[in-house]
N, C-alpha and C positions, 0 to 999 in steps of 0.2 A: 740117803742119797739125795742131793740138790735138783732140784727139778730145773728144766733146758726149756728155756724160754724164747721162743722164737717169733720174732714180729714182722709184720708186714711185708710177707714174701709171697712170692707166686708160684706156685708149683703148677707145672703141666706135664700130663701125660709120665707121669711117673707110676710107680706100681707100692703097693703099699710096704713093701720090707725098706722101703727110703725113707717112712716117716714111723713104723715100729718103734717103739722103746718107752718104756713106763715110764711116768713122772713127766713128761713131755708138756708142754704148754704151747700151742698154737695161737696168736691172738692179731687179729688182723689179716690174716692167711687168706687165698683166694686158692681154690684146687682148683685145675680146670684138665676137663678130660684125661682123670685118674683112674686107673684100675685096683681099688680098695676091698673089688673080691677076696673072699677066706682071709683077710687081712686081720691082724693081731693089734689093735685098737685100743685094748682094755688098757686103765689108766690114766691117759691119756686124756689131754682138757683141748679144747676147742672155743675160742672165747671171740665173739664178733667175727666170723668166719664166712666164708660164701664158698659151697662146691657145686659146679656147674659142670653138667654131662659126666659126672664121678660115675662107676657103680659101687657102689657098696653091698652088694648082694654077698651074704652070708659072712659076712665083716662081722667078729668075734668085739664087741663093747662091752664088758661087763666091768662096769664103776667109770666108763667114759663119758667126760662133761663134755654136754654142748650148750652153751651158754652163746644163746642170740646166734643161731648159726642158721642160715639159710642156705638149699638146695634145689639146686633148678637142675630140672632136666634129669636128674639120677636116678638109679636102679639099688631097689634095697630088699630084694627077694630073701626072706625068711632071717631079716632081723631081728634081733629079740632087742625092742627098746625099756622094755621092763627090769633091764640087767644095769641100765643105766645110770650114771649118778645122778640124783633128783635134785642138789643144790643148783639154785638155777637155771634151772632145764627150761630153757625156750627155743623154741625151732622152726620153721615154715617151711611146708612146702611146694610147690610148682611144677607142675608140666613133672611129677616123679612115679614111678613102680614102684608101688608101697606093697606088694600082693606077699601075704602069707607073713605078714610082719606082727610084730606081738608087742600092746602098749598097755598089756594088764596093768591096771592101779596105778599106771602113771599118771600125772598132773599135765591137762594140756591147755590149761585155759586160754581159753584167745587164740591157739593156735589157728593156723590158714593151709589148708589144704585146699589145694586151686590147678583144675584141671589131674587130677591123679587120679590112678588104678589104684583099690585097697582091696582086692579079692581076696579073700576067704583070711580076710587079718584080724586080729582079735583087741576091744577095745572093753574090756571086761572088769567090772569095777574100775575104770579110769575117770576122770574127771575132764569131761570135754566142755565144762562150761564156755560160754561164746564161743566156742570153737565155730570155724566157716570150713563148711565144705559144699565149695564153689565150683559145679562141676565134677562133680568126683564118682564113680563107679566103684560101689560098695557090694559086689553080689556078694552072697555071703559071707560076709562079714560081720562079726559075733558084737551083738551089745548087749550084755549081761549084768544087771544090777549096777548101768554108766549113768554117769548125772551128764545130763544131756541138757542143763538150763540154760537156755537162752542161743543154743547152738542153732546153726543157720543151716539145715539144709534143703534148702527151696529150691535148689538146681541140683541134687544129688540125686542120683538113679541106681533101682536095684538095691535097694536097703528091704530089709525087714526085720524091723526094732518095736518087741512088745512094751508098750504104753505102761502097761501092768508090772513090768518088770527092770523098767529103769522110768529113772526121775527126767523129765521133763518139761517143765513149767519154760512157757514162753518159748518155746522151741519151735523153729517156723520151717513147714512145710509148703511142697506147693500142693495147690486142691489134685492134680493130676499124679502128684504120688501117695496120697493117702493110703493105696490097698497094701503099699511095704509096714502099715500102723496096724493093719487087719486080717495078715495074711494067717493066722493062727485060729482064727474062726474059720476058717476054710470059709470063706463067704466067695460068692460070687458077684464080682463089682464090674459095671459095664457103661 
């Protein structure tokens, strides 16, 4: 099957059975205020993109490229980004609901997470080198054997990431969240 390459178009407030169908190629695309819920994604490539106020909550991706796509303002309750295809994979995101979303073992270096919810999401054996999370609300959310070198989180709150059990060289905290580095000792910090 030939793959349907679509450039530089604007879609608003559409619902996702408008852009379904495998082998699809989006590039230069802007979504704005789409409902991409339960939506059937997989295959699908996404290349220099922008979705703004999308949700994407429980959006089915598995082998879906996002190549340089940025997300402002969207909902992506219980995504699995680890289903995703890795060639390429760069993404940022803003002002989004990342809560309950899955980026085991994925590649996110440098990625920007700025101003977002990531409740109880899981970043487990991923690669967050330079990652920045600027503002971001991590309560429970899992860091399990993640390289955390050089990742930025000095304005993140509500983390608890054992030091012992992922890589973190140069990784910048602020002095006022240190006890999310220590909560495993049960210590008492005041």
């Amino acid at each position: 099957m030939e793959q349907q390459v679509i450039e530089n178009q604007v879609y608003k407030n559409i619902k996702g059975t408008d852009i379904e169908g495998r082998d699809r190629i989006f590039e230069g695309c802007s979504f704005i205020n789409c409902d991409l819920s339960y939506a059937e994604l997989s295959q699908i490539t996404f290349i220099n993109c922008t979705m703004d106020t999308c949700n994407l909550s429980l959006a089915k991706i598995i082998n879906t490229g996002f190549q340089e796509v940025e997300f402002r303002d969207c909902k992506f309750t219980g995504v699995n980004f680890s289903a995703c295809n890795n060639f390429s994979f760069a993404v940022s995101f803003s002002k989004c609901i990342l809560d309950y979303t899955i980026f085991q073992k994925k590649r996110l270096k440098g990625t920007m997470f700025e101003n977002c919810t990531l409740i109880e999401s899981d970043f487990s054996e991923a690669d967050l080198t330079n990652a920045v999370f600027n503002n971001c609300d991590l309560n429970r959310t899992i860091f399990n054997r993640t390289i955390l070198k050089g990742a930025d989180l000095s304005s993140a709150t509500n983390f608890n990431i054992d030091p012992e059990n992922n890589t973190m060289a140069k990784a910048k905290f602020s002095s006022h969240a240190l006890a999310g580095l220590l909560i495993k000792y049960n210590l008492i910090i005041e």
